[in-house]
VOLOMAR-555970 format. One record per residue (C-alpha): x, y, z; residue in one letter; residue number from 1. Coordinates in Angstrom, 2 decimals, decimal comma, m for minus. Layout:
// VOLOMAR-555970
X | Y | Z | A | NUM $
...
END
This chain:
// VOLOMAR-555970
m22,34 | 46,90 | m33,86 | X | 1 $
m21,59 | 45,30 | m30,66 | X | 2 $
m25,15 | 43,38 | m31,07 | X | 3 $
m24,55 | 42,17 | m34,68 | X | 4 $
m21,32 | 40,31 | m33,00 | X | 5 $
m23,37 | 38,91 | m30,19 | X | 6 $
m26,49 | 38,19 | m33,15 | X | 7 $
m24,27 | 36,23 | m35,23 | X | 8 $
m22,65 | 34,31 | m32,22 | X | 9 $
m25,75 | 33,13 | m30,87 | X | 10 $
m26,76 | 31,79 | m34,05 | X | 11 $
m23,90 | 30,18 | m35,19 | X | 12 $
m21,70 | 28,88 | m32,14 | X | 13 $
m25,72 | 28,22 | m29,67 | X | 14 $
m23,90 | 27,88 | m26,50 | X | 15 $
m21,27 | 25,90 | m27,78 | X | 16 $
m17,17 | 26,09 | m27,62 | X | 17 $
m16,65 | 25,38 | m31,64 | X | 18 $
m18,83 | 24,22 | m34,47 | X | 19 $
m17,90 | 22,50 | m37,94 | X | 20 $
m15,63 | 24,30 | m40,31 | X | 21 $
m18,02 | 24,17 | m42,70 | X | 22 $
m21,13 | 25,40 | m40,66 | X | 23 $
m18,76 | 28,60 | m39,64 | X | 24 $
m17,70 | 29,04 | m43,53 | X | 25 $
m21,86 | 28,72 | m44,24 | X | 26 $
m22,91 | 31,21 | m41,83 | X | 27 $
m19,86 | 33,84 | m42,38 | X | 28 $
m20,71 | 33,46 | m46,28 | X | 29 $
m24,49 | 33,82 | m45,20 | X | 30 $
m23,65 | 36,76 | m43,16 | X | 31 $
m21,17 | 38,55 | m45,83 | X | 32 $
m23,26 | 37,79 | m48,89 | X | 33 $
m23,97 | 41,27 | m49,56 | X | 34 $
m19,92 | 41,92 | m49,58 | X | 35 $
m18,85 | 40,69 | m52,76 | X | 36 $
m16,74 | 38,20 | m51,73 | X | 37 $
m16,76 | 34,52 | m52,97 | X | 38 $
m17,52 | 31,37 | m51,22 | X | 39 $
m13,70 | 30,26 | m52,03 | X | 40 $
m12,67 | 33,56 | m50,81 | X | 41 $
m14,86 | 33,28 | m47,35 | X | 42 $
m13,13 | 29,30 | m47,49 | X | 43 $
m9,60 | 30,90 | m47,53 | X | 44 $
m9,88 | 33,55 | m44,73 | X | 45 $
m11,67 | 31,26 | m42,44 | X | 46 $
m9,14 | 28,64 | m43,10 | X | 47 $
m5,72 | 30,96 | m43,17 | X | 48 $
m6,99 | 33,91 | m40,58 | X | 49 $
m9,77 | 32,65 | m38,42 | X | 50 $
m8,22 | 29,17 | m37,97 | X | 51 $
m4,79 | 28,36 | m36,23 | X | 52 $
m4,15 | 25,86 | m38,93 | X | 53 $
m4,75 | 24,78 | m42,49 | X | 54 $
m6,70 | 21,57 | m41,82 | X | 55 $
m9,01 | 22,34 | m39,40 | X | 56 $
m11,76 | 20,59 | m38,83 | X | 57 $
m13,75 | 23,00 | m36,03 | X | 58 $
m13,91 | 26,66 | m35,53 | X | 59 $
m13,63 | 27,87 | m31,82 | X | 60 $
m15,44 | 31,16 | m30,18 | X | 61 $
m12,07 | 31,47 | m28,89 | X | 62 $
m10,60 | 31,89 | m32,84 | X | 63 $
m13,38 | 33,81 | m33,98 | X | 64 $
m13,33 | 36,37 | m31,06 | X | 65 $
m9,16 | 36,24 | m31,71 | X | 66 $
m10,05 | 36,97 | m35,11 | X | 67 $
m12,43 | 39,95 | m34,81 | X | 68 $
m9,57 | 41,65 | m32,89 | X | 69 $
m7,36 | 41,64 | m35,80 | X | 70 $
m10,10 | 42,37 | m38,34 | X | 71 $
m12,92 | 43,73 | m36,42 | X | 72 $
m15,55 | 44,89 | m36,09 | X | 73 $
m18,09 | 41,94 | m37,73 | X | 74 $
m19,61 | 44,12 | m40,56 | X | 75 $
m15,84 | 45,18 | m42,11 | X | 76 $
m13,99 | 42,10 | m40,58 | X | 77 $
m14,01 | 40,17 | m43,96 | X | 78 $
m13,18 | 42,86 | m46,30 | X | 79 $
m10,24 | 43,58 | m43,58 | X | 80 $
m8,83 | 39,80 | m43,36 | X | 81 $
m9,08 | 39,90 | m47,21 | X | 82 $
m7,02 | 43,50 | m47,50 | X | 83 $
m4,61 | 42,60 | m45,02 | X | 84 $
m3,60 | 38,63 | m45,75 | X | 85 $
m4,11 | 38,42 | m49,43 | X | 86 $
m2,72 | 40,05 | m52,72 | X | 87 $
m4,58 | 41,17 | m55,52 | X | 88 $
m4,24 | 38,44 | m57,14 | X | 89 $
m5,73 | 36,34 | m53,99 | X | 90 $
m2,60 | 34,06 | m52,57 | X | 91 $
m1,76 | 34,68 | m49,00 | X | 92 $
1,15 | 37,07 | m48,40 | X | 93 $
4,12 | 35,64 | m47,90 | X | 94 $
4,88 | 37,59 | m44,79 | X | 95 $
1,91 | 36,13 | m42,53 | X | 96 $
2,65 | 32,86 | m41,16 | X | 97 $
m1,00 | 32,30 | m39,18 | X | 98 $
m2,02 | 32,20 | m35,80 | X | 99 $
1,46 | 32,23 | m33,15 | X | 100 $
2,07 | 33,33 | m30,30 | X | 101 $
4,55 | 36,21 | m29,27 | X | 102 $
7,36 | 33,32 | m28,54 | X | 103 $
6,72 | 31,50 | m31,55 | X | 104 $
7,04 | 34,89 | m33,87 | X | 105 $
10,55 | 36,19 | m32,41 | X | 106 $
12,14 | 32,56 | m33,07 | X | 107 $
11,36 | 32,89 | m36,71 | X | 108 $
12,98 | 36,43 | m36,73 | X | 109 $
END
């Protein structure tokens, strides 16, 4: 599965550091179509899980590999983020507060 990572890298981030929110959310949607999942759902991960903030505007390599180490590997990594940071009724759980770092996670405990 290593090369479906590596696949879907090369055709979405082609050498580069980051692309456009919106060309990640088109090619994860692309690439999870057969999942089930909605666009809006695909919109919320990408924006809540994959991104360190809200408002984004870019997706790193650096936030999607960060990414497929909580949720990995790529071919359950949606299905994961959505099992994990969501409810069944599709808000974000109140527990997860994003992307921090180790210091950043003690001060708010």
């Amino acid at each position: 599965m290593a090369h479906a990572k590596s696949e879907f890298v090369d055709t979405v981030f082609k050498g580069s550091k980051g692309v456009s929110f919106e060309h990640f959310v088109t090619s994860l949607t692309d690439h999870a179509s057969a999942s089930g999942f909605s666009p809006r759902q695909i919109v919320d991960i990408v924006r809540y899980v994959v991104c360190d903030a809200p408002n984004q505007t870019t997706v790193t390599l650096k936030q999607f590999n960060g990414f497929l180490l909580k949720c990995g590997p790529i071919h359950e990594c949606i299905h994961k983020a959505w099992n994990n940071f969501f409810d069944d009724k599709g808000h974000l759980v109140p527990w997860y507060h994003g992307v921090m770092s180790r210091k950043e996670s003690t001060e708010l405990l």
